[in-house]
C-alpha positions as CSV (number, residue, x, y, z in Angstrom):
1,X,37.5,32.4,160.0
2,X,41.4,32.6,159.5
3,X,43.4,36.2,158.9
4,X,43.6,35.9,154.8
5,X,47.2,38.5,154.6
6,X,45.8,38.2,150.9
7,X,42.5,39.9,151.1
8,X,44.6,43.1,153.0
9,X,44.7,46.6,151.4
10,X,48.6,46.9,150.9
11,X,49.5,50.2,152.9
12,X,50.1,53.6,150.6
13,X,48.0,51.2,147.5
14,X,44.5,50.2,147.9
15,X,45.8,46.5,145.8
16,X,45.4,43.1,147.5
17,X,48.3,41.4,147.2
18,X,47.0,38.9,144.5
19,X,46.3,42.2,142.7
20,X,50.0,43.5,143.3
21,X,50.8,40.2,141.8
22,X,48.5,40.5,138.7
23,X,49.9,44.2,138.1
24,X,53.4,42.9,138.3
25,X,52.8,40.3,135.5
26,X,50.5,42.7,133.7
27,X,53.7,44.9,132.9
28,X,55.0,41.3,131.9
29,X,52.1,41.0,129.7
30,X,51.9,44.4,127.6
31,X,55.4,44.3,126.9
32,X,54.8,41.1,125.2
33,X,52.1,42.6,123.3
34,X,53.8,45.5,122.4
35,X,56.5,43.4,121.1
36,X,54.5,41.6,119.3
37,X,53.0,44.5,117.7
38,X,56.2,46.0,116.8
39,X,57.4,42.7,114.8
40,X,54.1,43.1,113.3
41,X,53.8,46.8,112.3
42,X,57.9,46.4,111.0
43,X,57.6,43.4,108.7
44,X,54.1,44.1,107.2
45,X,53.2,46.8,104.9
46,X,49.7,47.2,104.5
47,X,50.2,48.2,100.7
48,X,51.2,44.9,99.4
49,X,50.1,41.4,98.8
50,X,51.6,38.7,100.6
51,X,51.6,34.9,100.0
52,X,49.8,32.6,102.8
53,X,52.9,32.1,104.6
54,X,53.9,35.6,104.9
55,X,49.7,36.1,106.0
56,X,50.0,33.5,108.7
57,X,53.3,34.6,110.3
58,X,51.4,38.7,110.7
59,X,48.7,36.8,112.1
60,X,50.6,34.9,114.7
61,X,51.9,38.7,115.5
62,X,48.5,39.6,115.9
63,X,47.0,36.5,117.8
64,X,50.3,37.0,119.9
65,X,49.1,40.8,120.6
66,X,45.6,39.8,121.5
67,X,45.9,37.5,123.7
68,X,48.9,38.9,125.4
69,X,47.1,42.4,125.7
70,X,43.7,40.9,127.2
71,X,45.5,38.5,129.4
72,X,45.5,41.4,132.0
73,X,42.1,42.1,131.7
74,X,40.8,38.2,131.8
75,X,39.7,37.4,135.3
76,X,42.0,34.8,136.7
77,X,41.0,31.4,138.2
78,X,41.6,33.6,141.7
79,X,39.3,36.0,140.4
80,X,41.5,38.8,139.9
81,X,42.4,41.0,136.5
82,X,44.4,44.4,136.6
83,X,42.6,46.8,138.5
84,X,43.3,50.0,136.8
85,X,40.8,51.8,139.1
86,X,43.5,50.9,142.2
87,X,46.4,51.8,140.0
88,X,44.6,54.9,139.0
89,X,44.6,54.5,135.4
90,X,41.8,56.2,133.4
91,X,40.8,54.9,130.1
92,X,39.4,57.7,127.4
93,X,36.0,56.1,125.8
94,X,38.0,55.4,122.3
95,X,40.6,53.0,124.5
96,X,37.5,51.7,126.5
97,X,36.3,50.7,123.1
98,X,39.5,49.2,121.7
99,X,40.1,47.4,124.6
100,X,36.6,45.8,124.3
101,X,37.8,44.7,120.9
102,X,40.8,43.3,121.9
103,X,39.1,41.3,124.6
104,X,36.3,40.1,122.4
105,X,38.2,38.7,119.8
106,X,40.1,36.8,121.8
107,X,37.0,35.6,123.5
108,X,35.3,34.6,120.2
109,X,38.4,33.9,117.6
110,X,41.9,34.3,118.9
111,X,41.5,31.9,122.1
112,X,38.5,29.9,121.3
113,X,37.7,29.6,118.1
114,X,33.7,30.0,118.5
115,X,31.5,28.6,116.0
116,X,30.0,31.6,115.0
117,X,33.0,33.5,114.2
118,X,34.2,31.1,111.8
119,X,35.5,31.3,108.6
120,X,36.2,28.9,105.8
121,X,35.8,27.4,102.8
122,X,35.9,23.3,102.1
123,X,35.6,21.5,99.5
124,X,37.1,18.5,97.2
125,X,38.4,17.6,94.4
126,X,39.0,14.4,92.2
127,X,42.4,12.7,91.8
128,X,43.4,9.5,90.0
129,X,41.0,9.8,87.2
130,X,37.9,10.4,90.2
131,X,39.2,7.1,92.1
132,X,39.5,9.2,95.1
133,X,38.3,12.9,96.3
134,X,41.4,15.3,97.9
135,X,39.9,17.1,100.6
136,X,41.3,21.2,100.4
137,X,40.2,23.6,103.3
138,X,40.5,27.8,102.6
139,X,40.9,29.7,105.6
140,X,40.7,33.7,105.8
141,X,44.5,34.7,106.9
142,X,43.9,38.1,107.1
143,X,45.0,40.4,110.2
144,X,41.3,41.1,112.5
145,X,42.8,44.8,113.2
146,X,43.3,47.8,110.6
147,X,46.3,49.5,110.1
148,X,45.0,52.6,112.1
149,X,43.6,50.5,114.9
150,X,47.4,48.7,115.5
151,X,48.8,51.9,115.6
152,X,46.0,53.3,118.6
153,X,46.8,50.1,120.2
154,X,50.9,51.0,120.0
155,X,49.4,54.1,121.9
156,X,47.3,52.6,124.2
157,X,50.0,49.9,125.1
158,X,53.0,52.8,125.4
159,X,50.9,54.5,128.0
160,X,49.8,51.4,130.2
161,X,53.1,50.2,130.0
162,X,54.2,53.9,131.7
163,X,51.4,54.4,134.0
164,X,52.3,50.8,135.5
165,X,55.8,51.9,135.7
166,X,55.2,55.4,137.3
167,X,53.1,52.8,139.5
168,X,55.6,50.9,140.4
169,X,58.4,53.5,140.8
170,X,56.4,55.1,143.4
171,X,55.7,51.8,145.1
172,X,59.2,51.5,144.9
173,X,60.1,54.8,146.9
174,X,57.4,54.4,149.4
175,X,57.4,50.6,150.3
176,X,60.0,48.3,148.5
177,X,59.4,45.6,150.6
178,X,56.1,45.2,148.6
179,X,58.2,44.5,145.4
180,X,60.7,42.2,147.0
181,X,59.1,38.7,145.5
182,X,59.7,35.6,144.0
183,X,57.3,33.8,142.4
184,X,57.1,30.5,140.6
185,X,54.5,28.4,138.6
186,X,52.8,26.0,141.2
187,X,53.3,23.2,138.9
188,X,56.8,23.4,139.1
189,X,56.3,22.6,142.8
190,X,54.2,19.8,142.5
191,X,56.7,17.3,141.5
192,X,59.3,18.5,144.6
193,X,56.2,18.0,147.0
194,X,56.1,14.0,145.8
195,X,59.7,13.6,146.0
């Protein structure tokens, strides 16, 4: 059995290094979210009525939101997620429970469209005097979260987003070397290795 440098608790942090890795993209992650929420929470007010286009563009927001705020907590193929226990963030029971949210409906609707969470309505209808039947699907274009709910999430994403940075600033003081990385998507590499 080899030394594995990755399995190795990284000095002043109790992180492997995949897990450094996964925090450093995490940050990557929740800013995207919190973007994404913020396009979402500007152009939508929750008084009106929109048209289906207008509904569709909020829910790519949303879908945007959820997928990007779970990513972090997904386990990877590696098996790793953001381990908030090493980066000592605590979660209060009402983010616990959002989160759970978050996660499950990108588990059942956002990234997988179960079968059980969907929603629809098809039918037909005659054209050219009944010569042919025009098939027309309905789908529900609301947003999955309540007003109230986006705005705890703007919350809970402000303060991961700070607690990984106070994170990483003191990483920064203590052992910059840690932080001095460049990382690229393996399968950008495969095609140099063939050449």
């Amino acid at each position: 059995m080899g030394f594995d440098p990755s399995n190795i608790l990284l000095g002043i942090m109790k992180l492997t290094e995949q897990q450094l890795v996964r925090a450093i993209y995490s940050s990557w992650d929740f800013q995207q979210a919190l973007s994404a929420l913020t396009f979402l929470l500007q152009d939508c007010d929750f008084d009106e009525k929109y048209d289906k286009v207008s509904l569709r563009r909020f829910r790519c927001y949303e879908s945007t939101l959820i997928i990007s705020m779970a990513r972090p907590f997904e386990t990877t193929r590696s098996g790793t997620t953001i381990g908030l226990r090493a980066l000592d963030i605590k979660l209060t029971s009402n983010e616990k429970a959002l989160l759970k949210k978050i996660t499950d409906l990108r588990g059942t609707i956002v990234a997988h469209s179960a079968e059980e969470a969907m929603h629809f309505r098809s039918s037909t209808f005659p054209v050219l005097d009944g010569e042919f039947n025009f098939p027309h699907f309905q789908f529900n274009e609301g947003l999955h979260l309540e007003k109230s709910e986006l705005l705890e999430l703007e919350i809970f994403l402000r303060k991961l987003k700070g607690s990984l940075a106070e994170f990483f600033f003191d990483v920064a003081q203590k052992q910059p070397e840690l932080l001095a990385k460049y990382r690229e998507p393996q399968s950008l590499n495969i095609g140099s290795e063939n050449a």
